[in-house]
C-alpha positions in Angstrom: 89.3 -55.2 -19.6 85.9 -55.5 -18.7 84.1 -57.1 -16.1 81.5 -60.1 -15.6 79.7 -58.8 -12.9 76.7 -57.8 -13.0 74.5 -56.0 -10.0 71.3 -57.8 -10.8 70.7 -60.6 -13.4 66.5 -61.4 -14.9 66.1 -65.0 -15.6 63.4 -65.1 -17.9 61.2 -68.6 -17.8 59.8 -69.3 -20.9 59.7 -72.9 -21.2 56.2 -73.4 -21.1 53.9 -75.4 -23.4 50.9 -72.8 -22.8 48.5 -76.0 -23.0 45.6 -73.6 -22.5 46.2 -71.8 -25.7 45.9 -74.9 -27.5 46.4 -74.6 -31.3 48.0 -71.9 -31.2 50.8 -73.3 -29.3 50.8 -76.7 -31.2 53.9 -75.7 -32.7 55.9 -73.1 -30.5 56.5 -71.8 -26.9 54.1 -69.9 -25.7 56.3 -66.8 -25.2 56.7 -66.9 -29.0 52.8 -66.2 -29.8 52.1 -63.0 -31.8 50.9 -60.3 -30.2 49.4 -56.8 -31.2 49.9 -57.2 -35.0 53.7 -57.0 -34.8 55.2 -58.2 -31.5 55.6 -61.8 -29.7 54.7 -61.8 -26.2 58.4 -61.8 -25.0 59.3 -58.5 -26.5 57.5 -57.2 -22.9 59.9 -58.6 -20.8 62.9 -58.3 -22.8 61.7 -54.6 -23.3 61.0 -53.9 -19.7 64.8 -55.3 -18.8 66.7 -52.9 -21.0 64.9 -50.0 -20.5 64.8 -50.4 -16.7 69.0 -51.0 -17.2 69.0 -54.7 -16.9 71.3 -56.1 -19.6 71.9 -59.3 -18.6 69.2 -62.2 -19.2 69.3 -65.8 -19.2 65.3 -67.4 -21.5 65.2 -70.7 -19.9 63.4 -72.7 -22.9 62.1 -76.1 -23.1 59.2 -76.8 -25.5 59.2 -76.0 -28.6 61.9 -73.9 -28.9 63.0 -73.2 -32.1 61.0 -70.9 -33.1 61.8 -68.9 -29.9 65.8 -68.8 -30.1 65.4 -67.8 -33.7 63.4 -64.7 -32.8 65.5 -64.1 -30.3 68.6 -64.6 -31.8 71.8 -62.4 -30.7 69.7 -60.2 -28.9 70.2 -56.9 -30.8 66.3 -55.5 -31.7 66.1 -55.2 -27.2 70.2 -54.1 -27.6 71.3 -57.1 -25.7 73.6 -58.1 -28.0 77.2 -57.0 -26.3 80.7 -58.3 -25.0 79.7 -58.0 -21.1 76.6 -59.3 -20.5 73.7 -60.0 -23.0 71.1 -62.7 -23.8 71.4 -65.9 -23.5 68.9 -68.7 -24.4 69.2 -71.2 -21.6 67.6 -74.8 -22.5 68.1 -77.7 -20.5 71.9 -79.5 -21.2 73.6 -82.9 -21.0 75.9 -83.1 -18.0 78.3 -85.3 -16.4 75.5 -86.8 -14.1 72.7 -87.0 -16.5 70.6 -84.7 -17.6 66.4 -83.9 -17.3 63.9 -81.7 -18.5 63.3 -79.0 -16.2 61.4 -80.0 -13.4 59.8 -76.7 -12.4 59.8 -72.8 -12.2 62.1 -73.2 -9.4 64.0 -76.5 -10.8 64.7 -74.2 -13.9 66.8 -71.7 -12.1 68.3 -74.3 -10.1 70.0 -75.7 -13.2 71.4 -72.8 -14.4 73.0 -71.9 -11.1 76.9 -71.8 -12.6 74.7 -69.1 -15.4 74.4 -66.8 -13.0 77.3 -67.4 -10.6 79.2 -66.6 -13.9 77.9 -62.9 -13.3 78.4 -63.0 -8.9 75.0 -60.8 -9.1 73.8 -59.6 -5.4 70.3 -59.9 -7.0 68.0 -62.0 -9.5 65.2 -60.7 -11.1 62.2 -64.0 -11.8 60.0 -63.1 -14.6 57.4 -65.2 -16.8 57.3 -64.8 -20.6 53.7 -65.2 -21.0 52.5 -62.0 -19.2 51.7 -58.5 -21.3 52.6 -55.0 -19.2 55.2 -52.5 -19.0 57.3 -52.0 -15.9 60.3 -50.3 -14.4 62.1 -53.3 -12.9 64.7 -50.5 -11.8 62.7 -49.0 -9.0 61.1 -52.9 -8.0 64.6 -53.5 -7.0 65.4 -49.8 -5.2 62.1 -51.1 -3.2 63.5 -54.3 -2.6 67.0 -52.4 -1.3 65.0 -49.8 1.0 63.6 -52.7 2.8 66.5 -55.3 3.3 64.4 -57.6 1.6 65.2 -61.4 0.9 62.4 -61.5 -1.5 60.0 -58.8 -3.5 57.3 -59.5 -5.2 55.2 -57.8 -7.6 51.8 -58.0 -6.8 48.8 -56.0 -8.7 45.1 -55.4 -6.9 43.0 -57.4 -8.5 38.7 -57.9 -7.7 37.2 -60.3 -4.7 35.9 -62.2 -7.5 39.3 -63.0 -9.5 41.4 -63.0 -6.7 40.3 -67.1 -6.5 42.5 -67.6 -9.7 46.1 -65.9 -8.5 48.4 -66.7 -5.9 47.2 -64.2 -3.2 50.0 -62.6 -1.2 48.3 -61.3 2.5 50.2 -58.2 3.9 50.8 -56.4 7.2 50.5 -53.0 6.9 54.4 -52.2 6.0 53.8 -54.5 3.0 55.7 -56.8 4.4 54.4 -60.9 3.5 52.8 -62.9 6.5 50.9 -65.7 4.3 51.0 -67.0 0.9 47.3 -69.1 -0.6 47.3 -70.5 -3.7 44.2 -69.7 -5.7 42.4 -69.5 -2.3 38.5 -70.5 -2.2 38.2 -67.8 0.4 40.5 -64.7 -0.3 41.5 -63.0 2.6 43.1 -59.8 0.3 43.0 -58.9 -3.3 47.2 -58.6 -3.8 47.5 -60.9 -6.6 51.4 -62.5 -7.5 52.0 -61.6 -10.9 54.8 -63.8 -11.0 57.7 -61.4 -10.6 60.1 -61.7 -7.9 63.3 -60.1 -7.1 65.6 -62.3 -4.8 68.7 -61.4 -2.8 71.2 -63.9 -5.0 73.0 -65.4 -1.9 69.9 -66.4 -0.1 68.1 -67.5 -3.1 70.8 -70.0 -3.9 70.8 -71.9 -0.6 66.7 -72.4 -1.0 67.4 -73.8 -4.5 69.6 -75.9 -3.5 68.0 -77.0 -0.3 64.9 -77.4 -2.4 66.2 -79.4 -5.3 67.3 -81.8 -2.4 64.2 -82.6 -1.1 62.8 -85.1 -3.4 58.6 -84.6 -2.4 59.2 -80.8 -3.6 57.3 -79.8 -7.2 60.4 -77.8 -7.2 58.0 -74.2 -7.6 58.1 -71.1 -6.1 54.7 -70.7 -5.6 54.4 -74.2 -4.2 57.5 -74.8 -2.4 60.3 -71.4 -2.6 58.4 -69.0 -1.0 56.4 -70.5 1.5 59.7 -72.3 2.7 61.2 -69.0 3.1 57.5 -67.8 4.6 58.2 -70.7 7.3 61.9 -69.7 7.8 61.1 -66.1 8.7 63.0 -64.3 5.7 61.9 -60.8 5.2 58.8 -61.2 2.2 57.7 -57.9 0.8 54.6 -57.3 -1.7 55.6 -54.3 -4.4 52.4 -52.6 -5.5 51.8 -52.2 -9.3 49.3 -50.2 -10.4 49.8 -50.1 -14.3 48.5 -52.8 -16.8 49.4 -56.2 -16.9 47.6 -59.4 -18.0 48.2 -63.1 -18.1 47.8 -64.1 -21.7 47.5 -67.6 -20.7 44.1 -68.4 -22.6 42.1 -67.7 -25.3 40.0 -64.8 -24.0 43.1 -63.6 -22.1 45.4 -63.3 -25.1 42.1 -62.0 -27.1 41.2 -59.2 -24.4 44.5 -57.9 -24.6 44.7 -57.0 -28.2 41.6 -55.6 -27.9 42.5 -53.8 -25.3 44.9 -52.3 -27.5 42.6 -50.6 -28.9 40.6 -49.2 -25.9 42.4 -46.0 -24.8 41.1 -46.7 -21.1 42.3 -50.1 -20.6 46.2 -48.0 -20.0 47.7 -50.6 -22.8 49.5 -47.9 -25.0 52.2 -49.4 -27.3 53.1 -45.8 -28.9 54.6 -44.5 -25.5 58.1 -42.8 -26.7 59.4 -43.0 -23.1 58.9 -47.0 -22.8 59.3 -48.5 -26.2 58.3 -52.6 -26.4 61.1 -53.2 -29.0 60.8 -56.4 -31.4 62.4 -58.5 -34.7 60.1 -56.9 -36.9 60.2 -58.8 -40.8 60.8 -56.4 -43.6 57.4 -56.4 -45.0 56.2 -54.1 -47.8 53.6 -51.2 -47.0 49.8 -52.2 -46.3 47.3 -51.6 -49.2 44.0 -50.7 -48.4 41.2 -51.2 -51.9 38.8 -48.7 -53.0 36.2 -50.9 -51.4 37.4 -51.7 -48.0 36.7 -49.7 -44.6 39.0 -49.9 -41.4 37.9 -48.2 -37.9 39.1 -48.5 -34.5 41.8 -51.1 -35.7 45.6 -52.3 -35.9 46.8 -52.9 -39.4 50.4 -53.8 -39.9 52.8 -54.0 -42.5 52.3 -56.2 -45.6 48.5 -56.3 -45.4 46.2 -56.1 -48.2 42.8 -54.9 -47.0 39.8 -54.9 -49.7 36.9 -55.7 -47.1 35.7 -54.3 -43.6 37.6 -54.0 -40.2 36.6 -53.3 -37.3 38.1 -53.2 -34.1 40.3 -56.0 -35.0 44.0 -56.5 -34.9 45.7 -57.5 -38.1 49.4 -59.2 -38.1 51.6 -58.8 -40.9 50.7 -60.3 -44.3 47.2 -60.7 -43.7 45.2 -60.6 -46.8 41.1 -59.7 -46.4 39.0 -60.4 -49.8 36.2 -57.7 -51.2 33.3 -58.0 -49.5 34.7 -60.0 -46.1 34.4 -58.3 -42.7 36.2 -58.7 -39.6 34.8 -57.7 -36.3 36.5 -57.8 -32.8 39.2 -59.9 -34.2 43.0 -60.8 -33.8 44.7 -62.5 -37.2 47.5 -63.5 -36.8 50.4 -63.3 -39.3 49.5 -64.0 -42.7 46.3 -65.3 -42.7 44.0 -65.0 -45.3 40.2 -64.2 -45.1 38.5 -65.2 -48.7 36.2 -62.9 -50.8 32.7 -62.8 -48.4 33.6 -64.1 -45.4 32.4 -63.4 -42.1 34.8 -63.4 -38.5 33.8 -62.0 -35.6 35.1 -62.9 -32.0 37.9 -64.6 -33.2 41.6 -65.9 -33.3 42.8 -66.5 -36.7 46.2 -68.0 -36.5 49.5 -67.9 -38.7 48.5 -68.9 -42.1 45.1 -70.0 -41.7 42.6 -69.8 -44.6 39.0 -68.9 -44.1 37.3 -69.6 -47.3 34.9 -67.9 -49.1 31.8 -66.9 -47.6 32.7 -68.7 -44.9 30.9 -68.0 -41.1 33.6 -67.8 -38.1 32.4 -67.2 -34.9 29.9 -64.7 -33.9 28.3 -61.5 -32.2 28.5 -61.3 -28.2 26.5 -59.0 -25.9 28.8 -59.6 -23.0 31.1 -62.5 -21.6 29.5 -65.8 -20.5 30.4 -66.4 -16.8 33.0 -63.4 -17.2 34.8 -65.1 -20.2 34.1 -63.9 -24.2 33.1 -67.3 -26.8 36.3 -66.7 -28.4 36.1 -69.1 -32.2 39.9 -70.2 -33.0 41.6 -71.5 -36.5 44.2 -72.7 -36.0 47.8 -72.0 -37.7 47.4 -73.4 -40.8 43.9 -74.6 -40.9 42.0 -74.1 -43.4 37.8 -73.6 -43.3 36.0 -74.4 -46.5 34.4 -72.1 -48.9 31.0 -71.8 -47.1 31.7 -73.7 -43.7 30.2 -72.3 -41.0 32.6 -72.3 -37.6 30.5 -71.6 -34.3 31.5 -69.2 -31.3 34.1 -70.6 -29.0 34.6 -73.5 -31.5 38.1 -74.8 -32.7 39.5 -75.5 -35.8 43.2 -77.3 -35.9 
């Protein structure tokens, strides 16, 4: 016999449309994107789980989801596929009073509270899919034990200057949470929320509850869990993380961080032995490189058939690049192809796009306008004609 219950559950939201990824989320959730040639941006929290001894995981989906729950599947690329325990893809359900849409980040957890009463965990572990990093959940939640905490949560130290766009968590000097601002005008400290929290179970369930009752709630835990529990008096803590991590929630977010794949400084290192990022990987025949083409300071994955020039570019599975193209400071997604002549630079080429021949895709940058870089986007499946000239930070769909 075995049993159900489990010390600490992770409910993974990854519901969300990612409206600011446009195109590229026309079709799927954006936890689904590809990511880094190989990967989909959920493999990081699925992979940070089971190696931090988390084995138990609830993916609360909502839009488009297929896509997602096929990837995902019975769980055994993260080795979450077993009798006690597992993943389970969560998406909203008919019941006996109704049924609705999740409402929320909070409303999402609220309607799978019988999910994890199933497991009687002491503690659940809140994570977003949309976030790229690699952390130890393991010793988030010995921090959250040392201090008798009813709440942790992850924040990362972030400049004066982007601290206006996070959920800023101010401190006392035992770390412990005295005021919560949402994307404050006037930051009075630089601990930005990365959206992770670890909450004592028993506590947690009582402010869902309470909060799913009160009918002028947004039903968020930015918004409405944790200052209620600020206003309460529970014990809030801030855990410090110092390593990489990056909301891939736009364009030039989810375009930085496959560059910064290939920056050795940016601390973004995918080859680390001792933390692998695990992922469904297609069977896909070796990549060919042609007499002709040159490759530096790039990602090149399986399937590909280079015969132009790459250059500090990520390239997905299946991509094919004609004689005489070139690719610069790119990310193609899986299976695009780039015609005989054509030029891409600063760009997001999605699943299946064409760019025709001697076609013009975005363009050179000296730095980031207004600290964002003119990112040009095609769109999965789109096609640019032979010739057609696409300008930077333009969209094709």
């Amino acid at each position: 016999m075995y049993s159900n219950n489990k010390e600490c559950v992770a409910m993974l939201l990854a519901g969300g449309q990612g409206t600011r990824l446009y195109s590229l989320t026309r079709d799927l959730a954006k936890p689904a994107v590809s990511f880094g040639g190989k990967y989909r941006i959920i493999d990081f929290p699925l992979s940070n789980c089971i190696n931090s001894g988390i084995d138990t995981i609830g993916v609360l989906t909502q839009y488009k989801p297929f896509d997602l729950n096929q990837y995902i599947g019975n769980g055994q690329p993260w080795d979450l596929d077993r009798l006690s325990g597992g993943v389970f893809v969560l998406p909203p359900y008919m019941r006996s009073e109704g049924s609705e849409w999740y409402k929320g980040t909070a409303n999402a957890i609220y309607q799978n509270i019988e999910f994890v009463d199933k497991f009687s965990p002491q503690y659940v572990l809140v994570l977003s899919g949309d976030h790229i990093y690699k952390m130890d959940y393991a010793q988030m939640l010995d921090y959250h034990k040392q201090k008798g905490a009813d709440c942790t949560i992850a924040v990362i130290d972030v400049t004066k200057e982007e601290a206006s766009r996070f959920g800023i968590m101010n401190t006392n000097p035992d770390d412990s949470v005295y005021e919560f601002e949402e994307k404050p005008k006037h930051p009075k400290s630089t601990n930005a929320s990365m959206g992770i929290y670890i909450f004592t179970w028993e506590k947690l369930r009582k402010y869902l509850i309470a909060d799913e009752a009160d009918k002028s709630s947004s039903n968020d835990f930015g918004k409405n869990i944790i200052p209620n529990m600020l206003k309460d008096g529970q014990k809030l803590f801030a855990y410090r993380f110092a390593g990489y991590w990056k909301d891939v929630g736009t364009i030039a977010s989810l375009w930085e961080a496959n560059m910064d794949l290939l920056n050795e400084r940016s601390g973004l290192n995918l080859s680390d032995s001792g933390w692998k990022i695990y992922c469904r990987s297609m069977a896909e025949p070796p990549h060919y490189v042609g007499y002709d083409a040159t490759i530096e300071n790039s990602i090149v994955t399986e399937g590909c058939e280079i015969n132009g020039t790459v250059r500090n570019s990520v390239v997905s599975s299946g991509v094919k690049i004609g004689k005489g193209a070139v690719v610069e400071d790119c990310t193609l997604l899986p299976n695009a192809r780039i015609e005989a002549g054509a030029q891409v630079r600063y760009a997001i080429v999605g699943n299946n796009a064409v760019i025709g021949k001697n076609a013009t895709v975005g363009g050179a940058q000296d730095a980031p306008v207004q600290g964002e870089w003119q990112i040009a986007v095609v769109g999965p499946g789109a096609s640019v004609a032979d010739g057609q000239v696409v300008p930077i930070k333009a969209m094709v769909d």
